[in-house]
C-alpha positions as CSV (number, residue, x, y, z in Angstrom):
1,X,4.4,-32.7,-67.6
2,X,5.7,-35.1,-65.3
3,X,8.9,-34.8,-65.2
4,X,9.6,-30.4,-66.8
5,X,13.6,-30.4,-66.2
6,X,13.9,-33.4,-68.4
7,X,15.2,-32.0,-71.6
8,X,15.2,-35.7,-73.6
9,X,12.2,-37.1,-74.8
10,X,11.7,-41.2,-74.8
11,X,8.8,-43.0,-76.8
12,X,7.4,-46.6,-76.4
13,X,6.4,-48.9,-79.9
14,X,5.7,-52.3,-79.8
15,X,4.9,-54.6,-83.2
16,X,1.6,-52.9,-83.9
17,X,3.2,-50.0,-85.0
18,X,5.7,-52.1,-87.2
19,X,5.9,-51.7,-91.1
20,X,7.7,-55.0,-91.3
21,X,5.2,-57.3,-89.4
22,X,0.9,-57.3,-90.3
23,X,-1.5,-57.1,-87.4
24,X,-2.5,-60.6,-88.7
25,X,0.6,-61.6,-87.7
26,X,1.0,-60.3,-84.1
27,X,-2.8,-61.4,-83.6
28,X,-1.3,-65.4,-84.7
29,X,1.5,-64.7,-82.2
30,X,-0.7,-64.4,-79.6
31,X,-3.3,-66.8,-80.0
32,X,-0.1,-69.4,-80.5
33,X,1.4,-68.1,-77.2
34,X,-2.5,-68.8,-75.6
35,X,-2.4,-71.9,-76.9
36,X,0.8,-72.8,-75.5
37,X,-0.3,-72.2,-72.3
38,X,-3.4,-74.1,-72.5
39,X,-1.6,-77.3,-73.5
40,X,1.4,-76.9,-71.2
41,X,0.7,-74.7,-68.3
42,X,4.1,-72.8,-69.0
43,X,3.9,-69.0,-68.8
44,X,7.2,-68.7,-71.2
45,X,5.7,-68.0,-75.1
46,X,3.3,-65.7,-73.5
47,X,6.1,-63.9,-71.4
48,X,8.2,-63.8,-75.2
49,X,5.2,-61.9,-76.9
50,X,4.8,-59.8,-74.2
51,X,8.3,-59.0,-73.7
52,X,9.2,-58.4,-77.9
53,X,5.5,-57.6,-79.2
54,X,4.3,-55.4,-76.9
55,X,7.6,-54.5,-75.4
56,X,6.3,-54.7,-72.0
57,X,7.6,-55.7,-68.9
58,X,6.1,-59.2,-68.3
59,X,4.0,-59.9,-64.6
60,X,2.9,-62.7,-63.6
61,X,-0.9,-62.5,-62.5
62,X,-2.1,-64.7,-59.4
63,X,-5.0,-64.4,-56.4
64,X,-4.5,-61.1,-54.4
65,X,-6.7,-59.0,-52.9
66,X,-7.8,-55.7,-55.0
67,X,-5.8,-52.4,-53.7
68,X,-8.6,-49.9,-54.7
69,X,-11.2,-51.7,-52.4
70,X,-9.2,-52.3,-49.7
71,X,-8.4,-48.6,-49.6
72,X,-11.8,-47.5,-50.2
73,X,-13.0,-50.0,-47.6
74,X,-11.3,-48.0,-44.7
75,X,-13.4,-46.7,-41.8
76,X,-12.9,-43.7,-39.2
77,X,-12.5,-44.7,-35.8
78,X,-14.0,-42.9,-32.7
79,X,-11.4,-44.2,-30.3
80,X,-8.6,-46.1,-30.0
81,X,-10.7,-49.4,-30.1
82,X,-13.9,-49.9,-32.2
83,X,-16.7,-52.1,-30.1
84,X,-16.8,-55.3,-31.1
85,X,-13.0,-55.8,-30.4
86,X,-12.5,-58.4,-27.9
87,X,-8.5,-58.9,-28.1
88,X,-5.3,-57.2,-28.9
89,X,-2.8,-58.9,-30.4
90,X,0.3,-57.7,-31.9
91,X,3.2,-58.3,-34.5
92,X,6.9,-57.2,-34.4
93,X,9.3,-57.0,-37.3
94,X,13.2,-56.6,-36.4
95,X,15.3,-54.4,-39.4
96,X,18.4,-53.0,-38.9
97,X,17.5,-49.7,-38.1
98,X,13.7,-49.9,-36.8
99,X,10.6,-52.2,-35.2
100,X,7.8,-52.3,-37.2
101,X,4.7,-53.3,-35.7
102,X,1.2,-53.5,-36.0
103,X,-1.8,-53.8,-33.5
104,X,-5.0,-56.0,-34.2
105,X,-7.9,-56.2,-32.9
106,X,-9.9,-59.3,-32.5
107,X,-13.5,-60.1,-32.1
108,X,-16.1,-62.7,-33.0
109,X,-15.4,-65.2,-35.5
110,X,-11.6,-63.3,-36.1
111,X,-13.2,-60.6,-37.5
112,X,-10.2,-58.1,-37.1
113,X,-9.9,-54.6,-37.0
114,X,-6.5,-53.0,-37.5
115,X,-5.2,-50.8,-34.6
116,X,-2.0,-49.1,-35.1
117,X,0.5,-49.4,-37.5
118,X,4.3,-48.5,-36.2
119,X,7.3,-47.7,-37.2
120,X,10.0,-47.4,-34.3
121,X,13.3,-46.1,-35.4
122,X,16.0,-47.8,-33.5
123,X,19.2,-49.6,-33.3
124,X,18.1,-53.3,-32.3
125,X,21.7,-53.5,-31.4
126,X,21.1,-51.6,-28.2
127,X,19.0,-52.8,-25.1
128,X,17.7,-49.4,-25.0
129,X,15.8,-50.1,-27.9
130,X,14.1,-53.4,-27.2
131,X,12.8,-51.5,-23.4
132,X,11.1,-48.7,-26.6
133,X,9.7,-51.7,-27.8
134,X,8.4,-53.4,-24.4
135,X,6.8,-49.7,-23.2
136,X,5.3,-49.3,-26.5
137,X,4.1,-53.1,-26.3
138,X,2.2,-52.3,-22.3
139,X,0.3,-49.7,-23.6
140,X,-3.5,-49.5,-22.9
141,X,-6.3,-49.2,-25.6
142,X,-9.6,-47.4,-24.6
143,X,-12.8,-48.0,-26.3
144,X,-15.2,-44.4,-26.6
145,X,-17.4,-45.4,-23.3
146,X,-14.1,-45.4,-21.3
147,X,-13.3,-49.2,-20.5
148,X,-9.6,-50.5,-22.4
149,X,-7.8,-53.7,-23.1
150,X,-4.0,-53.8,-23.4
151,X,-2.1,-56.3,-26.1
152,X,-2.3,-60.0,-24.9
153,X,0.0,-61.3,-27.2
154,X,2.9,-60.4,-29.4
155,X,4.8,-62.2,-31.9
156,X,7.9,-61.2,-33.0
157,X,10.0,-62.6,-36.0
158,X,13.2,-64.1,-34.6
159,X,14.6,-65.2,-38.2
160,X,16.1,-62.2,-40.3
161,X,17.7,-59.6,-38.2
162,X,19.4,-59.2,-35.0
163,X,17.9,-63.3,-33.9
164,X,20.7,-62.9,-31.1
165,X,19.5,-59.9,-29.5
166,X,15.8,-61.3,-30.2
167,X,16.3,-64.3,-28.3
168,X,17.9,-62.3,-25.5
169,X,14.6,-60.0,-25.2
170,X,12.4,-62.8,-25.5
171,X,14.0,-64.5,-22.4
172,X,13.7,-61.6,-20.3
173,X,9.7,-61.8,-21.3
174,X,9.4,-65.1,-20.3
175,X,11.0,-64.3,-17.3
176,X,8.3,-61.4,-16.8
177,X,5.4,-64.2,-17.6
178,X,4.5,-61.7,-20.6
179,X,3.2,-63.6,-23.5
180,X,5.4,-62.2,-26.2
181,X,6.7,-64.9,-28.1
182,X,9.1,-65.4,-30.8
183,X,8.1,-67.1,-33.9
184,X,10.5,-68.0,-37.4
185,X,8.5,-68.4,-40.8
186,X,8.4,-71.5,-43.0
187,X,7.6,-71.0,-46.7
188,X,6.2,-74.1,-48.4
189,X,2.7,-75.9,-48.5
190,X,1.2,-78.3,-46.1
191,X,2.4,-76.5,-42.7
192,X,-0.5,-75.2,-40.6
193,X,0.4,-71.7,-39.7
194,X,1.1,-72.9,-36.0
195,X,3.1,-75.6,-36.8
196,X,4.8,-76.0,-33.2
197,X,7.0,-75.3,-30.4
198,X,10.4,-75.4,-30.4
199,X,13.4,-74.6,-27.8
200,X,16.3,-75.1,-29.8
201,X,17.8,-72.4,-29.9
202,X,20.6,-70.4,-28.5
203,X,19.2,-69.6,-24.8
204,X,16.5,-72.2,-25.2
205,X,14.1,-69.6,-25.4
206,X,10.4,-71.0,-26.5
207,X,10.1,-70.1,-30.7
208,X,6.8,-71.2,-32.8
209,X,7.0,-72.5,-35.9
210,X,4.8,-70.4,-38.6
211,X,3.6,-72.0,-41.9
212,X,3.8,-68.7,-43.4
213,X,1.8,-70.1,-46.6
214,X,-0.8,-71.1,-44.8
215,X,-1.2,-67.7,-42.9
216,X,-1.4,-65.9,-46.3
217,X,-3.6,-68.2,-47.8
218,X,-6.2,-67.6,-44.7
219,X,-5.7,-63.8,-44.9
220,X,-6.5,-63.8,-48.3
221,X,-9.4,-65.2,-48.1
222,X,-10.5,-62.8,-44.8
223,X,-9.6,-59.9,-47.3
224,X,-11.9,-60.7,-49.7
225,X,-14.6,-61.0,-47.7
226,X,-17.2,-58.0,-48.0
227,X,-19.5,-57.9,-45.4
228,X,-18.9,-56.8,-41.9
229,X,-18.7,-59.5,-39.6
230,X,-16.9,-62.9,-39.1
231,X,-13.3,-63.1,-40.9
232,X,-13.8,-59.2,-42.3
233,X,-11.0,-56.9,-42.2
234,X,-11.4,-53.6,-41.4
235,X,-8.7,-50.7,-41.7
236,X,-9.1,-47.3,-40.2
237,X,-8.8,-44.0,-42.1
238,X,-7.9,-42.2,-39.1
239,X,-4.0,-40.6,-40.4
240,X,-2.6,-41.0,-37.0
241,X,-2.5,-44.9,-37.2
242,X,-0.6,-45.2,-40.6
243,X,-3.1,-47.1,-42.5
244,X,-1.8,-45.4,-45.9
245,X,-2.4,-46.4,-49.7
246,X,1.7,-48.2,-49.1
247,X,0.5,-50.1,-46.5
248,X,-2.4,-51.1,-48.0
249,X,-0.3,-52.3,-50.9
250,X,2.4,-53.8,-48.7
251,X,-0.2,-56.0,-47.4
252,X,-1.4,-56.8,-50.3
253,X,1.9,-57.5,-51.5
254,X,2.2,-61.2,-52.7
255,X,-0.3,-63.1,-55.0
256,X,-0.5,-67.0,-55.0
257,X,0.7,-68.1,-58.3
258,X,-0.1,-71.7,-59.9
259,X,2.7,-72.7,-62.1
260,X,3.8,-76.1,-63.7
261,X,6.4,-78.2,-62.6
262,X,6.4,-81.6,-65.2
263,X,2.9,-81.2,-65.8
264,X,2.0,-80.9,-63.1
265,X,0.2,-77.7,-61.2
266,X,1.8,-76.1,-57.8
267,X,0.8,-73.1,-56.5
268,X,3.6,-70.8,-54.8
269,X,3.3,-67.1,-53.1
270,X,5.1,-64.3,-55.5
271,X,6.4,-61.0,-54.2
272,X,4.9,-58.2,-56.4
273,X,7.4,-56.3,-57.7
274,X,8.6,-52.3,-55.9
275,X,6.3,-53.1,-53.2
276,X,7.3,-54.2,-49.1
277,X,5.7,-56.8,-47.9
278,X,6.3,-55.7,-44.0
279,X,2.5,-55.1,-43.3
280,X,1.7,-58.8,-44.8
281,X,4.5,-60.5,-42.3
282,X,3.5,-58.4,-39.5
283,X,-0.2,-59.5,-39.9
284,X,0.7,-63.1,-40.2
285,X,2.5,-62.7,-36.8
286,X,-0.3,-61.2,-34.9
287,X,-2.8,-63.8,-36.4
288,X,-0.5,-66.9,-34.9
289,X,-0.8,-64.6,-31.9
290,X,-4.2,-64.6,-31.7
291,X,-4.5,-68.8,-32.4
292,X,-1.8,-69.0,-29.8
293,X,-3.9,-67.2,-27.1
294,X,-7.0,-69.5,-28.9
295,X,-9.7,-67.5,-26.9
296,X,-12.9,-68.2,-25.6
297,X,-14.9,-65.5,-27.2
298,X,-18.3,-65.7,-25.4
299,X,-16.1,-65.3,-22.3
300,X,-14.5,-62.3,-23.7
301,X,-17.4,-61.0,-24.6
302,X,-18.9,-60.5,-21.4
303,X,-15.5,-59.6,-19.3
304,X,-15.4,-56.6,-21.9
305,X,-19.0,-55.7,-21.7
306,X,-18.4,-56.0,-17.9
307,X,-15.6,-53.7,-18.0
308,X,-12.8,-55.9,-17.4
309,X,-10.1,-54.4,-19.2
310,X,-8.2,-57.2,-20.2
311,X,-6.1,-60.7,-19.3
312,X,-4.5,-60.8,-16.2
313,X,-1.1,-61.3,-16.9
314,X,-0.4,-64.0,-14.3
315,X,-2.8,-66.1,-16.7
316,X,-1.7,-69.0,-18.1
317,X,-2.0,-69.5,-21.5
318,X,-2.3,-73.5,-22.4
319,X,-0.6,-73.8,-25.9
320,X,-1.4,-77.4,-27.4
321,X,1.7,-79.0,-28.3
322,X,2.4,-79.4,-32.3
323,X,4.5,-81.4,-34.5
């Protein structure tokens, strides 16, 4: 039993069971509320039978990646950095009593390889707690033959909690020539996920613009992609770096819905329901990261293979202006 101190016991019937209403019946229901769907596009008289004749709670099914295989798809790691990672980038999401963050790997083609995913438990409020973040943000990554590459760039989300003290740490970086930007999210089609640059805000600190959309849309497709190589996503099973059947799921957490608005079809991103969708924002942030940095890869290639650990960090980074 699931649940052995419960002394009350609950039952669910929906129409089938009915003596008042035939199986003939329910079947016409159905085939009407189909029908209804097929001529208008509207979701409604199939949410109704769902809701009163099964007596089930009604979801709406979009595109999303398949949770089983994306857990099954995990991989153990040998060190801290798989070869065939040429770049670290990472993403930082401010809540109210934590950092979450997640490393990536890059190589070829944006095939990515998941790193480390962290949960720092904080009070943004403090400074103390943004210099956590900036020492857990310098340190290095070693592949198994020895040579390492730290993170060369970091997003962090400036647009839900503590923005002030956001902007305040992300001057002090800019200060420091580190390349951790800030970045706000944009729902809504037709914005690329780098949209552009902006410097209004409170300290004129440098933000980009993300057409958050757009960034799901392209990790979608990267998830669904099966074999190893360009645009495939792999996830370690090593315990250590958090990549766990909820953060599987959190990633996985929205589906791209196409609905009807007078006739006509428009596709928008739906939160699933009881599920975070941290790990999907934090991977949108390190993949503007990444097409921030826009890296040479052949050039990579070879100062990894060489041994050169990673960027300088007196390089310049050349950011195209957009918008």
């Amino acid at each position: 039993h699931l649940f052995p101190n419960n002394k009350k016991r609950g039952f669910h019937l929906n129409e089938m069971a009915s003596a008042w209403r035939s199986w003939e019946e329910i079947i016409a229901d159905f085939k009407s509320a189909k029908e209804d769907f097929k001529q208008t596009g509207s979701h409604e008289a199939l949410k109704v039978f769902i809701n009163t004749a099964l007596g089930e709670t009604w979801e709406l099914q979009g595109k999303s990646a398949n949770d089983d295989s994306l857990i099954e798809r995990r991989e153990t790691y040998a060190a801290d950095l798989p070869e065939g990672v040429l770049l670290l980038t990472a993403g930082v999401d401010v809540q109210d009593d934590r950092f979450e963050v997640e490393v990536v790997g890059w190589g070829k083609g944006f095939e990515s390889w998941g790193i480390q995913y962290q949960k720092i438990y904080c009070n943004p409020a403090k400074e103390q707690s943004w210099k956590e973040l900036e020492t857990f943000l310098e340190r290095e990554y070693f592949f198994e033959k020895g040579n390492g590459l730290i993170i060369a760039a970091t997003c962090i989300d400036t647009g839900g909690h503590h923005t002030d003290e956001s902007y305040q740490f992300l001057k002090k970086m800019e200060r420091k020539n580190k390349r951790i930007y800030g970045v706000k999210g944009m729902g809504g089609a037709g914005f690329p996920l780098l949209y552009k640059e902006s410097r209004n805000t409170k300290n004129k600190v440098r933000i980009f613009l993300l057409g958050v959309d757009a960034g799901k849309e392209k990790l979608l497709a990267r998830l669904q992609i099966e074999e190893k190589g360009a645009g495939y996503c792999h996830f370690p099973s090593n315990e250590e770096r958090n990549y766990d059947e909820k953060y599987m799921k959190g990633l996985n957490s929205e589906q791209l819905i196409t609905t009807f608005v007078n006739g006509r079809p428009k596709a928008k991103w739906v939160k699933k329901s009881g599920v975070r969708n941290e790990p999907l924002d934090l991977r949108n942030y390190a993949t503007a990261a990444v097409e921030i940095l826009n890296p040479k890869w052949d050039s990579l290639e070879k100062k990894v293979n060489a041994g050169v650990n990673y960027m300088k960090k007196s390089e310049k980074v050349q950011v195209k202006k957009r918008g």
